[in-house]
PAGU-665889 format. One record per residue (C-alpha): residue number from 0; residue in three letters; x, y, z. Coordinates in steps of 0.2 Angstrom, whole numbers. Example, Ala and Ser with C-alpha at 12.3 -4.5 7.8 and 13.67 -1.06 7.14 Angstrom:
! residues 2
<pt><n>0</n><res>ALA</res><X>62</X><Y>-22</Y><Z>39</Z></pt>
<pt><n>1</n><res>SER</res><X>68</X><Y>-5</Y><Z>36</Z></pt>
//
This chain:
! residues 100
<pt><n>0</n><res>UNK</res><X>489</X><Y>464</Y><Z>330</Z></pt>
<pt><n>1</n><res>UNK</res><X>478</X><Y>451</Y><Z>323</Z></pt>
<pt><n>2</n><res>UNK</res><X>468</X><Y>440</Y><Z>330</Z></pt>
<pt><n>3</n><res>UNK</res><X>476</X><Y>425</Y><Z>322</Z></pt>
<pt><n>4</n><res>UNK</res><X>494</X><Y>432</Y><Z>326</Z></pt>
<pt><n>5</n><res>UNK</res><X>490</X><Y>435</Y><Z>344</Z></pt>
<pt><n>6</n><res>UNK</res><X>482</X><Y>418</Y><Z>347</Z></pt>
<pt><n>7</n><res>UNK</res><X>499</X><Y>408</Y><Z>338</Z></pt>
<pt><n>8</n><res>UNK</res><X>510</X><Y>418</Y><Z>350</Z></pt>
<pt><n>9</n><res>UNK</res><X>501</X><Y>412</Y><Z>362</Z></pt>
<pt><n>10</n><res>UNK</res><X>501</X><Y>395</Y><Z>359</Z></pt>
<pt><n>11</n><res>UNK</res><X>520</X><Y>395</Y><Z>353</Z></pt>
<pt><n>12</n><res>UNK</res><X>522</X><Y>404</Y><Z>371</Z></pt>
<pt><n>13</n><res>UNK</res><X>511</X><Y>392</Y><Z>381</Z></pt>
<pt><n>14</n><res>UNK</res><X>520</X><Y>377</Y><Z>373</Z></pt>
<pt><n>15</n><res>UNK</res><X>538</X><Y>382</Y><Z>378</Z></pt>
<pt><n>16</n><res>UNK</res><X>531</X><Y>387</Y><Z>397</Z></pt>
<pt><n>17</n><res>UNK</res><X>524</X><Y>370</Y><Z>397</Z></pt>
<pt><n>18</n><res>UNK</res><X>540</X><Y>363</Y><Z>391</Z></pt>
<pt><n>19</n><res>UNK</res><X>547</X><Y>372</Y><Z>405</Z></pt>
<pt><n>20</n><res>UNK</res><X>536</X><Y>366</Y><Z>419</Z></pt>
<pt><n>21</n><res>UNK</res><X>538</X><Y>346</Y><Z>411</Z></pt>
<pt><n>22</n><res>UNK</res><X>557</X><Y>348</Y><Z>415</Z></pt>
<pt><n>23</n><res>UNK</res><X>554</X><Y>357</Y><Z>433</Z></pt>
<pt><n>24</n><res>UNK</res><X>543</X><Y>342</Y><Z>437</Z></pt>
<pt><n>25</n><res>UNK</res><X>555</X><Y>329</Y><Z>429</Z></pt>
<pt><n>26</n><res>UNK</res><X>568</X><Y>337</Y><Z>441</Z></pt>
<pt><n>27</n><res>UNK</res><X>557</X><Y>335</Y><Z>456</Z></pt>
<pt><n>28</n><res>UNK</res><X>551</X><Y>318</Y><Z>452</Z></pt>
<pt><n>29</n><res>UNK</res><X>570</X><Y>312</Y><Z>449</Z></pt>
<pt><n>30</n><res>UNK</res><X>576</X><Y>322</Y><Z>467</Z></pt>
<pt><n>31</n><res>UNK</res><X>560</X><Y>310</Y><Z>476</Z></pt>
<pt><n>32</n><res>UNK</res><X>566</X><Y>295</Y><Z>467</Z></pt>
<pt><n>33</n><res>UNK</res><X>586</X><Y>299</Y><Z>473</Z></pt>
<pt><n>34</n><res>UNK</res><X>579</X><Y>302</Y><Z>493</Z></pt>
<pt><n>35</n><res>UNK</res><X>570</X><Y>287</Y><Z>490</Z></pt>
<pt><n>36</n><res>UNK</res><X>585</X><Y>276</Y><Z>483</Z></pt>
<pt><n>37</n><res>UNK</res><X>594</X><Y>284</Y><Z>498</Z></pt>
<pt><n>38</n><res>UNK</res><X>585</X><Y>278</Y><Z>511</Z></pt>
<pt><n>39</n><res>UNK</res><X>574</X><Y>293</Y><Z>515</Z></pt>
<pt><n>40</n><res>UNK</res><X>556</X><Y>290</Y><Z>521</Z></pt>
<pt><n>41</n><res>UNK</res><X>546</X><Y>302</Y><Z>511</Z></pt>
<pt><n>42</n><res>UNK</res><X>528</X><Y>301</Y><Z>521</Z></pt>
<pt><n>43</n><res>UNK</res><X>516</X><Y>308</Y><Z>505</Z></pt>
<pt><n>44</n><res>UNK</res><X>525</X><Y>297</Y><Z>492</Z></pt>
<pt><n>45</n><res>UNK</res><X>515</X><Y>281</Y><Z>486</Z></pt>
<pt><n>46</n><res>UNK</res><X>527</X><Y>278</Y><Z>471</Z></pt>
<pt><n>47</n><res>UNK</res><X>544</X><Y>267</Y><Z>471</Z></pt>
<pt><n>48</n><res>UNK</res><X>560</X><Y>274</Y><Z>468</Z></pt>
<pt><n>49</n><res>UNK</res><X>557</X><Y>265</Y><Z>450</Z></pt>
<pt><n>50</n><res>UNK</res><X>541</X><Y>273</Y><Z>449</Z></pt>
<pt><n>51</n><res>UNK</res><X>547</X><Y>290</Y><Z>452</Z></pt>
<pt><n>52</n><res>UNK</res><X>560</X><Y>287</Y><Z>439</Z></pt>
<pt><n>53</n><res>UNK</res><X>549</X><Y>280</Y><Z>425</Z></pt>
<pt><n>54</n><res>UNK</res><X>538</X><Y>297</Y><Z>429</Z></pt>
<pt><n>55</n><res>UNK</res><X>555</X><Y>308</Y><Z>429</Z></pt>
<pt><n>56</n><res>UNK</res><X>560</X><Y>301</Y><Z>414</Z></pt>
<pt><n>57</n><res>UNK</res><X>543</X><Y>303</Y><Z>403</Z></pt>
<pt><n>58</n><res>UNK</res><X>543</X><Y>320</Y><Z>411</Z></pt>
<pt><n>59</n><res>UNK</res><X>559</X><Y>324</Y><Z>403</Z></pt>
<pt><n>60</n><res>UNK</res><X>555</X><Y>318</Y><Z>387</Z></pt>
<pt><n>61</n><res>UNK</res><X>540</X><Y>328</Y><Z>384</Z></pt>
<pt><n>62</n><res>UNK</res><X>546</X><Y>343</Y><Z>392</Z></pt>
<pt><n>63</n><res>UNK</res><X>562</X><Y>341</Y><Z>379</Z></pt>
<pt><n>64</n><res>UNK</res><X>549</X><Y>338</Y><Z>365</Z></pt>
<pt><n>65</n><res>UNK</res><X>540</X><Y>353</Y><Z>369</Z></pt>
<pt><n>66</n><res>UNK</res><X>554</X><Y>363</Y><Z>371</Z></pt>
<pt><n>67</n><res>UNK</res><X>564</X><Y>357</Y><Z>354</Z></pt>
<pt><n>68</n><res>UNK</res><X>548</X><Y>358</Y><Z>343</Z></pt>
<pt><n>69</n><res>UNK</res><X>551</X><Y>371</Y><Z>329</Z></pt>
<pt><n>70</n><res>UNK</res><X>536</X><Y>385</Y><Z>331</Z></pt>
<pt><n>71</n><res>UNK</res><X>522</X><Y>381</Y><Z>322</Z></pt>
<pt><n>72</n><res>UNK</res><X>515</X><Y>400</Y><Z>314</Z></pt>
<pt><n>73</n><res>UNK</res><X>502</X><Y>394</Y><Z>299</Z></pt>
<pt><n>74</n><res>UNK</res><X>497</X><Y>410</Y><Z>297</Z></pt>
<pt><n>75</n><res>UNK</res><X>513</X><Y>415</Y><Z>290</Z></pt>
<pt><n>76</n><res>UNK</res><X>512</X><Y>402</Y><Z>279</Z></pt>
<pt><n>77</n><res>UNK</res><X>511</X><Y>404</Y><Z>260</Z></pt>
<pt><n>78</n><res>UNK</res><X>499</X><Y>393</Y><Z>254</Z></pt>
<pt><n>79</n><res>UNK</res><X>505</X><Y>397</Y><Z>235</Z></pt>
<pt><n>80</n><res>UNK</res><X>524</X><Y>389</Y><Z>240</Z></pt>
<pt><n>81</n><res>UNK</res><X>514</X><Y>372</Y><Z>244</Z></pt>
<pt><n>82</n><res>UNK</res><X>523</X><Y>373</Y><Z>262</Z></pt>
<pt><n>83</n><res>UNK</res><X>511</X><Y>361</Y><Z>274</Z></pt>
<pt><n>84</n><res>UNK</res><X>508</X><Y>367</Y><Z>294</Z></pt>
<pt><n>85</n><res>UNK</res><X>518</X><Y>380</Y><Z>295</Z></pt>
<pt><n>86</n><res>UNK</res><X>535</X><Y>374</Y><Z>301</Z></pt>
<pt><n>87</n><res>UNK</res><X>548</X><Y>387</Y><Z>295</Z></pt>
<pt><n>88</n><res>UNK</res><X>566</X><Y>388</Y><Z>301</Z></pt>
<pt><n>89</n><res>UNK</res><X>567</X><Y>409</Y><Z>302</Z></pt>
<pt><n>90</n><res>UNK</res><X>555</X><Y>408</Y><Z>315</Z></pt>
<pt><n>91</n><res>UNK</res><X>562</X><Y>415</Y><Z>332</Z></pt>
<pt><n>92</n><res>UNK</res><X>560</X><Y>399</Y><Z>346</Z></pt>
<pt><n>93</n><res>UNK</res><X>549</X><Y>407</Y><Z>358</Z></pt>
<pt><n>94</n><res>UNK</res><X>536</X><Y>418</Y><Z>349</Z></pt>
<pt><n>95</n><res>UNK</res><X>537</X><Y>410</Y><Z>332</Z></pt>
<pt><n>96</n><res>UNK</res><X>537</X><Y>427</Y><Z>326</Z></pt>
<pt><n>97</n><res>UNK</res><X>548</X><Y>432</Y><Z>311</Z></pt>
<pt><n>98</n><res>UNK</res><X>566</X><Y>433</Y><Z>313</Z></pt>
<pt><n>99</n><res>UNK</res><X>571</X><Y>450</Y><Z>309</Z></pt>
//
């Protein structure tokens, strides 16, 4: 494998784990903000409930953006056609390697 395909893997890979971890830390964030709006006295918590919201809420959006981000493989891009960065729709959504 090349260099240059093992290193877009990677970063095709990385991004949807982040994307996956921005959701895990959406859902915590929104869970605090709930106890807190409950009533529940969380000792290590210095946010509001609306604070935790507001960071459940941006946590959710990136981790949807990173997660519904078409893979970005420019070295599978063919710079006769004139496509630009590398977004093409036969990619597979975790690797961004070629459909088969």
């Amino acid at each position: 494998m090349k260099y240059d395909t093992l290193h877009w893997c990677a970063f095709n890979i990385f991004g949807r784990l982040f994307g996956i971890l921005a959701l895990l830390a959406a859902l915590a964030f929104g869970a605090t903000a709930t106890l807190q709006l409950r009533g529940a006295h969380l000792p290590s918590s210095n946010l509001s409930y609306v604070g935790n919201f507001v960071v459940a809420a941006f946590c959710l959006a990136v981790g949807l953006a990173f997660l519904i981000a078409k893979p970005y493989r420019p070295d599978l891009v063919k710079r006769d056609a004139g496509e630009f960065g590398g977004r093409n729709s036969n990619l597979q959504w975790w690797t961004g390697a070629p459909k088969a």
